[in-house]
Structure formats: structure tokens, C-alpha cells
C-alpha positions in Angstrom: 97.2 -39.7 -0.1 95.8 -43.0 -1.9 92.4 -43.5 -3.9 90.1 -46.1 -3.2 86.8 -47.1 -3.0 84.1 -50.1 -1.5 84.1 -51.4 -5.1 87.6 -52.3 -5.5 87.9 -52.9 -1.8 89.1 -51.0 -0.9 93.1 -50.2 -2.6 93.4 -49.0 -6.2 96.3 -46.5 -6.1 99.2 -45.9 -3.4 102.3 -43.6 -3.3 105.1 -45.6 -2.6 106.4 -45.7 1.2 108.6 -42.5 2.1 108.0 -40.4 -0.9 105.9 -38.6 1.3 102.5 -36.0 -0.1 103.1 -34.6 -3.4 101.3 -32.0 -5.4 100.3 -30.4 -8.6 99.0 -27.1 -8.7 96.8 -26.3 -11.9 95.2 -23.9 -12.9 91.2 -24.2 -12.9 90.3 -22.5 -15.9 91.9 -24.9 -17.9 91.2 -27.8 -15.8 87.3 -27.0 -16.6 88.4 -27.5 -20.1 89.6 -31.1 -19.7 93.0 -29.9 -19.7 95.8 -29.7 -17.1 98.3 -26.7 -17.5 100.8 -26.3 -14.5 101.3 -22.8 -12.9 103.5 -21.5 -10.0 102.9 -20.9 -6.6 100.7 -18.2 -5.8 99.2 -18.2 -8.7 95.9 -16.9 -8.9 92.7 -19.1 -10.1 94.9 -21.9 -9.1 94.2 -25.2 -7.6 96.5 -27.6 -5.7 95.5 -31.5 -6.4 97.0 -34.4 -4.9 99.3 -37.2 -6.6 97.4 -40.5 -5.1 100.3 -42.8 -6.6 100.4 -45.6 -8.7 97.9 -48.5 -9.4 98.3 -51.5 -7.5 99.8 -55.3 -8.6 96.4 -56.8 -10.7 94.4 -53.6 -10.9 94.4 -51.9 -14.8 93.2 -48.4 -14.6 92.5 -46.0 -17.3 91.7 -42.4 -17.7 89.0 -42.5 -20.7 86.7 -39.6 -22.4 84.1 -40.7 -24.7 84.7 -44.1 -24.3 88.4 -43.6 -25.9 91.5 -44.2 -23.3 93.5 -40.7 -23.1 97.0 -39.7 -22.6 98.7 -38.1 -19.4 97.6 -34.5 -18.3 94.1 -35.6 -20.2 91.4 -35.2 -17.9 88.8 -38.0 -17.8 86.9 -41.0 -16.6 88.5 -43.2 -13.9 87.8 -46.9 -15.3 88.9 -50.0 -13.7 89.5 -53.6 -14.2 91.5 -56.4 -12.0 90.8 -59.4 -9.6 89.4 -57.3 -6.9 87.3 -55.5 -8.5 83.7 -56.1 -7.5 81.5 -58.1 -10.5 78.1 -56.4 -9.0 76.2 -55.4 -6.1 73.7 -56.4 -3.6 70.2 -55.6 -4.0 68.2 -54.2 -0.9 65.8 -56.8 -2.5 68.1 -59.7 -2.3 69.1 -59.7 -5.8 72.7 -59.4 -7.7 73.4 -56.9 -10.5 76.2 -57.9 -12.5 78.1 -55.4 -14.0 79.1 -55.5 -17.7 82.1 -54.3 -18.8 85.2 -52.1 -16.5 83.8 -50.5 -13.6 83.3 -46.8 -14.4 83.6 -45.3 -10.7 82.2 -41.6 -11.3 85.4 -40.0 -10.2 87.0 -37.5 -13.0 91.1 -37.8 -12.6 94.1 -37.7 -15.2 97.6 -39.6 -14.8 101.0 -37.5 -14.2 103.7 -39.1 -14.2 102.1 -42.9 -14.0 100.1 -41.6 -10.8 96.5 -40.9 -10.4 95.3 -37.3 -9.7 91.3 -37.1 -8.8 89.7 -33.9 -10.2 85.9 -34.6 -8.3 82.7 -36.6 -9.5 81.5 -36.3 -13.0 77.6 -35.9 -11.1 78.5 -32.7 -9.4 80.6 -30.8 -12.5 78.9 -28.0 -12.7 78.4 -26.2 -16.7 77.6 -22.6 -16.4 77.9 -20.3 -19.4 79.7 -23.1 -21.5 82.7 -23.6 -18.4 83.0 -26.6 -16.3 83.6 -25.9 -12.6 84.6 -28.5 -9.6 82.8 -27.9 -6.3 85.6 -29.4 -4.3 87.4 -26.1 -5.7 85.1 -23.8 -5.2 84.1 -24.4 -1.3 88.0 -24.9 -0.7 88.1 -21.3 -1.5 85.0 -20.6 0.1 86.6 -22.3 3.2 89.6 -19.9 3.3 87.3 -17.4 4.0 87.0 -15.7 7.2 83.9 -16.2 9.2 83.2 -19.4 7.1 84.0 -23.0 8.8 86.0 -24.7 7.6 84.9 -27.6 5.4 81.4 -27.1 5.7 80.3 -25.7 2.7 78.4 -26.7 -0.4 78.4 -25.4 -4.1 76.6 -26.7 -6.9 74.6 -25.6 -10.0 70.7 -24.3 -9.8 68.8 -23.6 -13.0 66.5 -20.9 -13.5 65.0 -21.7 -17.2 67.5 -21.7 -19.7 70.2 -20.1 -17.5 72.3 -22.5 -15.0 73.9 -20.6 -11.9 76.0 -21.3 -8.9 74.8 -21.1 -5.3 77.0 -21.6 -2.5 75.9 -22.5 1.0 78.6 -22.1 3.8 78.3 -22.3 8.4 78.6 -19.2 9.8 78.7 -18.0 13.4 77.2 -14.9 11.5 74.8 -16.5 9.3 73.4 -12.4 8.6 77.1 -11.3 8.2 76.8 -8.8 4.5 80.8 -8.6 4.7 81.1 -12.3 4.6 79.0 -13.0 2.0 80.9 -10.4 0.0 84.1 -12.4 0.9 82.8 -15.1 -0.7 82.0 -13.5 -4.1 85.3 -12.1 -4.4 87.0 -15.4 -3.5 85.1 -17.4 -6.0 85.6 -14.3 -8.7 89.4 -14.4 -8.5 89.9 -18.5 -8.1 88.2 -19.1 -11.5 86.0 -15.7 -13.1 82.6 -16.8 -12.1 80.1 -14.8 -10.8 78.1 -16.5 -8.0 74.1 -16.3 -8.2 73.7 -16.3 -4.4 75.4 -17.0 -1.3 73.7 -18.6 1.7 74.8 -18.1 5.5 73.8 -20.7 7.7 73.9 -22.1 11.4 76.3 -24.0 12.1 75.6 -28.1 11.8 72.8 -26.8 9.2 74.2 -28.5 6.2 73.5 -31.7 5.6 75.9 -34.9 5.7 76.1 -38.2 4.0 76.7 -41.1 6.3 80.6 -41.2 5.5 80.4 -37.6 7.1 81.0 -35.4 3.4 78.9 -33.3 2.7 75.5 -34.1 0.7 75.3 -31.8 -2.2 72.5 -33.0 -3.5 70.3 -32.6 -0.3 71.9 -29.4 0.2 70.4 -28.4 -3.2 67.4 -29.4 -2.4 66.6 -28.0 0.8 67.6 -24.6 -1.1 65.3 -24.9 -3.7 62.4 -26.0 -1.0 63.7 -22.6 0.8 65.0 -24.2 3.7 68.0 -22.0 4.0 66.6 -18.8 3.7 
């Protein structure tokens, strides 16, 4: 497990060689608070992230919130600086944007140990009812589920006037199936307390990817709210 991306192209962080995958399993509540607290296996409302090793020869990274750098088992902005980092980009016009300043890459994370853990994208935290909640934990759960495939779901935040809520969208060979959706509910209810606004079965190879082959959360949102998966 290693993090990188085009911008710093493409290395920032490796394990090193024969330590083999290792894990931390925190508990969500708390991570949606910004703060890591380690529980035991089997724990419920529990998440399992993994260690993505250290930051490579040249490359400075820091975990910052607010601007201000924070300490191990803080959770907060990936920033980076170093060599290969990219000064701008590319313009579909033909133009270069420089950046100024570290690159802030989007990606929420906190050290452990001098190694990088990745939390999920500060663009897709959802905030409902004053709690932060990480998609990427709430469709693993979904995933678990039986009757959902695995890895194709989508959760993210919909707002109905003042009130935010959580929708989740997951394949199904039984798109009409009332037990799975019930599944669903009670799996997102004991990971992390939340009650889920509404749950969407679709086809299979309904839900929309991004060209990298992820999922597209934000399309996925959309063609909800146009009532494309009802």
C-alpha cells in the first residue's frame, strides 16, 4: 500500500520492502472528530485504514488543519513540497497555472508512527447533524452486505433546506429487494450511529464511473437528485 498521485508523479509515500500490509483500526466516531483513537478487533463502529509508509528521499509532507502543521494521530490536510512536485498545470487552453505555495492535494490523512494513513477527500466529507462521516467507510460497509456488489456503491450528503442527509446508492441483482435495503440501514446504523435518509437499489453497471474506474460521487449525486435512480 503506497500513496501517490499525477502531481508528485507519481511516488510520495512507500512502506519499506518486506514489511509487508499493515493496519490501524479506528474507530469512526472519533475519526469524524479529527481524532484517531485505536480499538480492537471486532470492534463495532470500527474502521480498518491502511499504513501507506513513509515519505520519499526530497519529498516534505505535512499533515496541517487550519493552515497550522499537526502532530501524530491528528487528522488533517495532506500538503506537500519537494523536487518532484509539479509547479502547475496544463490548461485545455494552452496556458500554465502556477501554483503558489505547497501543493494541498485534497486527501485528508494523519501520520502514525512517521507513516502516512489516508482518511478520504476533504470534498466528499460529509457533515450531518454536526458529525463528519467518510464515504469510503460507509459503502465498505454497505459493500459487506449481502445482495450488494461489491465495490459499487456511492454515499454522499443531499440537503433538503436546512437539514443535510445521507443517501446511499448500491448494484443489486435485486434492485426491488425491501430486505436488502434494510441490510443496509442496519449496517450503516451500527458502523457509526447514523440514520440513512434513503437507500437506492440499482442495476447493475448503473452507477457511474470516473475514467480511473472509481466511482463518481458527484455524478452519482446528481443523477439522484434529477430522479435518475428511482
Amino acid at each position: 500500500a503506497v500513496y501517490g498521485l499525477a502531481e508528485a508523479p507519481l511516488a510520495v509515500t512507500f512502506p519499506k520492502g518486506g514489511e509487508g500490509l499493515k493496519w490501524d483500526r479506528v474507530d469512526c466516531r472519533a475519526l469524524g472528530n479529527g481524532e484517531v483513537k485505536s480499538v480492537k478487533e471486532g470492534a463495532d463502529g470500527s474502521r480498518m485504514l491502511a499504513r501507506l509508509g513513509k515519505p520519499l528521499a526530497g519529498i516534505s509532507l505535512a499533515i496541517r488543519n487550519d493552515g497550522h502543521a499537526v502532530g501524530e494521530n491528528e487528522v488533517g490536510s495532506i500538503v506537500l513540497e519537494g523536487a518532484s512536485i509539479t509547479p502547475g498545470y496544463l490548461c485545455r487552453n494552452g496556458r500554465i497555472t502556477e501554483r503558489d505555495g505547497p501543493l494541498v492535494t485534497g486527501d485528508l490523512g494523519y501520520m502514525k508512527e512517521g507513516e502516512l494513513v489516508v482518511c478520504g477527500r476533504s470534498d466528499d466529507v460529509m457533515i450531518v447533524g454536526g458529525r463528519n462521516f467518510y464515504p469510503d467507510e460507509l459503502e465498505s460497509a454497505v459493500s459487506s452486505v449481502d445482495g450488494v456488489w461489491r465495490g459499487h456503491t456511492a454515499a454522499f450528503q443531499v440537503d433538503r433546506g436546512k437539514r443535510a442527509e445521507i443517501v446511499i446508492v448500491a448494484e443489486s441483482d435485486d434492485p426491488k429487494s425491501p430486505a436488502t435495503k434494510l441490510n443496509i440501514r442496519n449496517a450503516i446504523q451500527t458502523l457509526c450511529d447514523v440514520t440513512v435518509s434513503e437507500v437506492c437499489l440499482i442495476d447493475r453497471k448503473a452507477l457511474p464511473k470516473t475514467s480511473s474506474g472509481k466511482t463518481s460521487r458527484r455524478l452519482a449525486r446528481h443523477l439522484y437528485e434529477s430522479g435518475r435512480f428511482e
